[in-house]
Backbone as XML, in Angstrom:
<?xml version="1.0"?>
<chain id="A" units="angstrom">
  <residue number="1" name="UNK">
    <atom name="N" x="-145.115" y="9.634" z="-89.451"/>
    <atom name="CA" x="-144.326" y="9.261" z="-90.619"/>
    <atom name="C" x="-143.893" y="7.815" z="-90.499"/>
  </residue>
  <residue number="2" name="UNK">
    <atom name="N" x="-143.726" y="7.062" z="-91.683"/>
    <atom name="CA" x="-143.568" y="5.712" z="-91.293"/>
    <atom name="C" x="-142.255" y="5.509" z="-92.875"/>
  </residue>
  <residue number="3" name="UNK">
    <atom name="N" x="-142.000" y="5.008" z="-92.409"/>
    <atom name="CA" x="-140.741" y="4.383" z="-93.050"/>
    <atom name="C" x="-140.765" y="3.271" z="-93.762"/>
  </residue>
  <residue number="4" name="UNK">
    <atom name="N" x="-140.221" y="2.782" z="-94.747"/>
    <atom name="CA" x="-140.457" y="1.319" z="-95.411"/>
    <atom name="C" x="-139.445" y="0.425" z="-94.642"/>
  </residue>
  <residue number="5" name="UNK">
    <atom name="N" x="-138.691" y="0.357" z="-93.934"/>
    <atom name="CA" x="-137.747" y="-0.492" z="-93.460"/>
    <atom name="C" x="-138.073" y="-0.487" z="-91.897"/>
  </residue>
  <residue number="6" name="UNK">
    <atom name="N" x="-138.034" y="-1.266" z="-91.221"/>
    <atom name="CA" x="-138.383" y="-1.462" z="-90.007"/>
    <atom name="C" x="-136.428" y="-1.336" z="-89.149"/>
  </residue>
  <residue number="7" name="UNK">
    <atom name="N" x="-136.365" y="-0.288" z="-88.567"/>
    <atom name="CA" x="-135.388" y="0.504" z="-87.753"/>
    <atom name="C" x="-134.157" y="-0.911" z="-86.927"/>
  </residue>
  <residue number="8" name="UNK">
    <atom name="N" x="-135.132" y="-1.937" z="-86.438"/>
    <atom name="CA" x="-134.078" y="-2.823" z="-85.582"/>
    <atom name="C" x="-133.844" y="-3.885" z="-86.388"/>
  </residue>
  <residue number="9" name="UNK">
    <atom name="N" x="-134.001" y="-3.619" z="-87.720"/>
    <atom name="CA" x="-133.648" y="-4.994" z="-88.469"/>
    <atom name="C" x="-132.270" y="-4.902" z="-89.316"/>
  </residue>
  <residue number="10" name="UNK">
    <atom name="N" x="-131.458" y="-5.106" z="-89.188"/>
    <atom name="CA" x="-129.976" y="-5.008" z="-89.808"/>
    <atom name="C" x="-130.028" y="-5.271" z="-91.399"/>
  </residue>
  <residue number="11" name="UNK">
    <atom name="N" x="-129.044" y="-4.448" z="-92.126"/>
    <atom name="CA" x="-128.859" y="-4.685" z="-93.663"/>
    <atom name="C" x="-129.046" y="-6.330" z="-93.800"/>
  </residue>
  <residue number="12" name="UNK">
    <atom name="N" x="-129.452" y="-6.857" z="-94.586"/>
    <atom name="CA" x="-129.091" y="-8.050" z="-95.289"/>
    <atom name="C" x="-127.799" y="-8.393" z="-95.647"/>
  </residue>
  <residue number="13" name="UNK">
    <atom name="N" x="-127.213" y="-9.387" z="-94.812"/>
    <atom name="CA" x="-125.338" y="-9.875" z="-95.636"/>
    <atom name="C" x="-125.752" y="-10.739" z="-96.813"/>
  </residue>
  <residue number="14" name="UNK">
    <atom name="N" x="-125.003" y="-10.679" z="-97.745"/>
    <atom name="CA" x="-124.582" y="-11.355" z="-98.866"/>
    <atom name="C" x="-124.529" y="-13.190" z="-98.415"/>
  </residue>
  <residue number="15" name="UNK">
    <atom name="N" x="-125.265" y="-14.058" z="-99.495"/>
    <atom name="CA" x="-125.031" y="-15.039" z="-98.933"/>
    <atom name="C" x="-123.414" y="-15.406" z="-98.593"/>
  </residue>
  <residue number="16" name="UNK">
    <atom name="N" x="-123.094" y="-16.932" z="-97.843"/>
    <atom name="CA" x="-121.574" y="-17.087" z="-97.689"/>
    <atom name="C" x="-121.196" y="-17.852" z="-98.841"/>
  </residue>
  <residue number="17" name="UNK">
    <atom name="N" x="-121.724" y="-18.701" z="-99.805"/>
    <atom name="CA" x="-120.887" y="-18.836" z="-100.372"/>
    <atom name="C" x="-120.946" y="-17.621" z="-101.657"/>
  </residue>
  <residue number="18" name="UNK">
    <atom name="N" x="-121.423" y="-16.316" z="-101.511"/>
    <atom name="CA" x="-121.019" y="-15.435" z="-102.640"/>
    <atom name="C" x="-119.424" y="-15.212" z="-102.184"/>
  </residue>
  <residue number="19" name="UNK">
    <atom name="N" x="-119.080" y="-15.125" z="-100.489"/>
    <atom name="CA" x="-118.151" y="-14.987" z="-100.368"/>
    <atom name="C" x="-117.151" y="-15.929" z="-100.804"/>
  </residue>
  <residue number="20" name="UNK">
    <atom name="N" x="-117.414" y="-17.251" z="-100.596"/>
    <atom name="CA" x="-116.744" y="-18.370" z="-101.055"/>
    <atom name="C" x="-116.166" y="-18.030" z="-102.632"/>
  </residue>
  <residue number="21" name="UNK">
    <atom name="N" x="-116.868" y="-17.933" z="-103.496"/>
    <atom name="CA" x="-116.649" y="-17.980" z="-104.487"/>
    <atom name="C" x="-115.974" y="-16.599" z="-104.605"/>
  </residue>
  <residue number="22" name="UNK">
    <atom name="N" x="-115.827" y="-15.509" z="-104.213"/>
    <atom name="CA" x="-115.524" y="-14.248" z="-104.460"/>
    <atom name="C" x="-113.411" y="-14.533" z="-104.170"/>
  </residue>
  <residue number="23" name="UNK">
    <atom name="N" x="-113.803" y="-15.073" z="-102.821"/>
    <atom name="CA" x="-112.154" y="-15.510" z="-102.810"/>
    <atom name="C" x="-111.974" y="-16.583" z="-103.692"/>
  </residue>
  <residue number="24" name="UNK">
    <atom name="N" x="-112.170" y="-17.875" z="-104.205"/>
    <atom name="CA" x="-112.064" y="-18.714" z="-105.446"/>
    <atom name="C" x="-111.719" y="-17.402" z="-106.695"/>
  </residue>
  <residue number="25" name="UNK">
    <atom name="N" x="-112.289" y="-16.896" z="-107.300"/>
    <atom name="CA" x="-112.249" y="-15.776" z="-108.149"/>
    <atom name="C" x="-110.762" y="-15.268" z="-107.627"/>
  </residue>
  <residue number="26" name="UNK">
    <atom name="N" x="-110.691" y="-14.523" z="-106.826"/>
    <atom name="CA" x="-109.448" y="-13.363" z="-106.318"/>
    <atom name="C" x="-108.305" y="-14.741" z="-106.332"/>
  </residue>
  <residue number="27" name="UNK">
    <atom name="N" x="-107.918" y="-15.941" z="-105.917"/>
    <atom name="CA" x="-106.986" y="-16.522" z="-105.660"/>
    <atom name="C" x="-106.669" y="-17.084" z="-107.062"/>
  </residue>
  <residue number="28" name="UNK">
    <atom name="N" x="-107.537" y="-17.695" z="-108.101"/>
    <atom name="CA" x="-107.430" y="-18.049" z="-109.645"/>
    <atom name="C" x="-106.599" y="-16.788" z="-110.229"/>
  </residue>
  <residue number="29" name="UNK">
    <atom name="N" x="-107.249" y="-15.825" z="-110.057"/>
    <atom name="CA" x="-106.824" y="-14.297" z="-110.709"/>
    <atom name="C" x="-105.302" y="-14.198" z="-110.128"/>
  </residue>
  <residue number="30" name="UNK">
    <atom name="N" x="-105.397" y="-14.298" z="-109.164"/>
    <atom name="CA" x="-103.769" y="-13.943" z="-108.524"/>
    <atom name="C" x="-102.493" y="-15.201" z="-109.318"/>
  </residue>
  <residue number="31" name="UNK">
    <atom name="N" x="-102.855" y="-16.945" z="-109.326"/>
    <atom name="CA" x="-101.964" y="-18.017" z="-109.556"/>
    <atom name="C" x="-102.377" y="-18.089" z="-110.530"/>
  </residue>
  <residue number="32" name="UNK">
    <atom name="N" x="-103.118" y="-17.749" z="-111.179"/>
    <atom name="CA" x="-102.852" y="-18.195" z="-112.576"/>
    <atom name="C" x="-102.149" y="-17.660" z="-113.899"/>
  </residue>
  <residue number="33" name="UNK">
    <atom name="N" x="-101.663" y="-16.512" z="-113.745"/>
    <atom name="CA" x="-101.189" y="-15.605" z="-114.752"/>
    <atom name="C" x="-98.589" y="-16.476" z="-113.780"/>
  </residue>
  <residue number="34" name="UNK">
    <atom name="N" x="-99.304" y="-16.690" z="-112.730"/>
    <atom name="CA" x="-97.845" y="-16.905" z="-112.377"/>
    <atom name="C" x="-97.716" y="-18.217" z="-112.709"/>
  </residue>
  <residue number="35" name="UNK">
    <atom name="N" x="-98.646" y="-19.030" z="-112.837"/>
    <atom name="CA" x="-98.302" y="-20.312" z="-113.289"/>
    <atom name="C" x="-98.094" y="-20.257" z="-114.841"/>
  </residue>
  <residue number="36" name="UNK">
    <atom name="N" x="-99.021" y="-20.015" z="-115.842"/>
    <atom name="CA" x="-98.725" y="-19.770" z="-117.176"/>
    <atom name="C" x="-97.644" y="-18.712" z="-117.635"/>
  </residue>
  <residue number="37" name="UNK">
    <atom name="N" x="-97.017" y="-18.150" z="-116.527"/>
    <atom name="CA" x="-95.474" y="-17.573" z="-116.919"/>
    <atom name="C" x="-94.723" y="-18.436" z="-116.485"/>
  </residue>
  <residue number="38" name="UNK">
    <atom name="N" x="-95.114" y="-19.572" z="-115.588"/>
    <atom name="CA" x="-93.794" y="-20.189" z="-114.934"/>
    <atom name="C" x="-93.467" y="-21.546" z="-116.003"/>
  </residue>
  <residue number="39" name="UNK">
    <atom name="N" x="-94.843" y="-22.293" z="-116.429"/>
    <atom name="CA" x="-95.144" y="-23.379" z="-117.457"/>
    <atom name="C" x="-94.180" y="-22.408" z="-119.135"/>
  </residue>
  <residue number="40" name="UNK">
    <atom name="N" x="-94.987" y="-21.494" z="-119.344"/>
    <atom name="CA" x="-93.595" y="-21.135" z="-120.469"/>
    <atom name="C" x="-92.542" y="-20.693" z="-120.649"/>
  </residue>
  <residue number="41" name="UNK">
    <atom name="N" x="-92.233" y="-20.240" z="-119.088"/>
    <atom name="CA" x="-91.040" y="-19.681" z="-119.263"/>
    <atom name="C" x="-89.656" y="-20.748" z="-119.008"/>
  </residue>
  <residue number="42" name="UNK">
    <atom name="N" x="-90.083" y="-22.120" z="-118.584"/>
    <atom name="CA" x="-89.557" y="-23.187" z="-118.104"/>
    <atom name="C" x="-88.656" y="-23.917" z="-120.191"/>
  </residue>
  <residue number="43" name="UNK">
    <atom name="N" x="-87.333" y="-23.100" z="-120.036"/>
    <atom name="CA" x="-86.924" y="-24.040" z="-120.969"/>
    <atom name="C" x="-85.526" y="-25.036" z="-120.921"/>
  </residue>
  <residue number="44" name="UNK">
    <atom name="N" x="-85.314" y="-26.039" z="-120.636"/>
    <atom name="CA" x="-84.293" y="-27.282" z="-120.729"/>
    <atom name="C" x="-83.256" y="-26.582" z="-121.468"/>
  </residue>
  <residue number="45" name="UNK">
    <atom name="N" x="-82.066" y="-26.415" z="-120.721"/>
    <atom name="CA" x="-80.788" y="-25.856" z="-120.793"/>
    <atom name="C" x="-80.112" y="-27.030" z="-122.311"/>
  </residue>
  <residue number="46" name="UNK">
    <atom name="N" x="-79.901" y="-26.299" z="-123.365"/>
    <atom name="CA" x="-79.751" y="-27.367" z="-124.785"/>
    <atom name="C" x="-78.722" y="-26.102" z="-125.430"/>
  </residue>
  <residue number="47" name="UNK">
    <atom name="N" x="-77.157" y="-26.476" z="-124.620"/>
    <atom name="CA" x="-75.940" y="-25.292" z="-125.312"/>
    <atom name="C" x="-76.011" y="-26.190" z="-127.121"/>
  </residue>
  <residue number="48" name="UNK">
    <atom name="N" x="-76.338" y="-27.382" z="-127.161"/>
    <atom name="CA" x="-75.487" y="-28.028" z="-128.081"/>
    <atom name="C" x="-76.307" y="-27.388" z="-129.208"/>
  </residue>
  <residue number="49" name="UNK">
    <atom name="N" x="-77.849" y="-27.655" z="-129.409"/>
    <atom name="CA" x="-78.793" y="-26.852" z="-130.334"/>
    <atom name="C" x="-78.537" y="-25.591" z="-130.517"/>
  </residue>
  <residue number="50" name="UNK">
    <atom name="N" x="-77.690" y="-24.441" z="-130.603"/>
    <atom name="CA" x="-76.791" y="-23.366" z="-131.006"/>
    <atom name="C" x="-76.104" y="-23.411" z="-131.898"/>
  </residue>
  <residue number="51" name="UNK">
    <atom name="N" x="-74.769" y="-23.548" z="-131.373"/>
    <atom name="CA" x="-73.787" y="-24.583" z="-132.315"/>
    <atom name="C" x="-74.193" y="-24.493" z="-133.531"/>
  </residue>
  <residue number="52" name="UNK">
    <atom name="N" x="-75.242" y="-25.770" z="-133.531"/>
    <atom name="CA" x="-75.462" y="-26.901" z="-134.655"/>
    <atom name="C" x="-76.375" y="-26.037" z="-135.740"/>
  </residue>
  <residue number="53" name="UNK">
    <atom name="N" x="-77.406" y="-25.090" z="-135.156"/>
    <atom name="CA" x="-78.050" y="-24.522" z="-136.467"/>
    <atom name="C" x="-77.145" y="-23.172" z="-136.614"/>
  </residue>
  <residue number="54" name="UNK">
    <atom name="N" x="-76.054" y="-22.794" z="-136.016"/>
    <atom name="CA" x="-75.386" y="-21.537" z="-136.437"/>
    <atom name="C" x="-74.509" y="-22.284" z="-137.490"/>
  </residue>
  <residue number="55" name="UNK">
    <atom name="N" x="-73.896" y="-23.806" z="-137.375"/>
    <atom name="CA" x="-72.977" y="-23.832" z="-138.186"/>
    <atom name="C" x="-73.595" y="-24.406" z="-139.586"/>
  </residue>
  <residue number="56" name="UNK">
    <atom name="N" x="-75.224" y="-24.728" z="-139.560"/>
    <atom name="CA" x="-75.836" y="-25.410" z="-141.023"/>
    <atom name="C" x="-76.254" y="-23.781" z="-141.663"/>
  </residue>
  <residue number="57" name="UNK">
    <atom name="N" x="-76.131" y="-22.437" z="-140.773"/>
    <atom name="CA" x="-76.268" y="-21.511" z="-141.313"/>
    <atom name="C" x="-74.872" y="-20.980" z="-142.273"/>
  </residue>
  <residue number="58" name="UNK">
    <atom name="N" x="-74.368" y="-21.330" z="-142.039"/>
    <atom name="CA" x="-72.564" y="-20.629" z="-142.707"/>
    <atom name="C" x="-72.388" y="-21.898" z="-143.683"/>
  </residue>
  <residue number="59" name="UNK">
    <atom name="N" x="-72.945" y="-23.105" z="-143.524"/>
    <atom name="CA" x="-72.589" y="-24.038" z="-144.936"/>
    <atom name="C" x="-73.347" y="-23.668" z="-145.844"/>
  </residue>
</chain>
């Protein structure tokens, strides 16, 4: 009986940079959803802009 794969030859690894890029992928996926919450959630403390359109609302 003969086999198509020859017994002392090890699986084939994946090239390295599939790995390269596989972590690039996983680290984008992870910082980027925390950066575009951190970029909009970033707003300049403005008490005075309150105030001013509550009181052009009541004139």
């Amino acid at each position: 009986m003969e086999s198509s794969g020859s017994p002392g030859k090890p699986a084939d690894l994946p090239p390295r940079w599939s790995d390269l890029l596989g972590t690039v992928i996983a680290l984008l996926t992870l910082t980027t959803p925390l950066l575009i919450i951190g970029y909009y959630s970033y707003r300049p403390a403005a008490p005075d802009m309150v105030p001013e359109l509550s009181s052009r609302l009541i004139e």
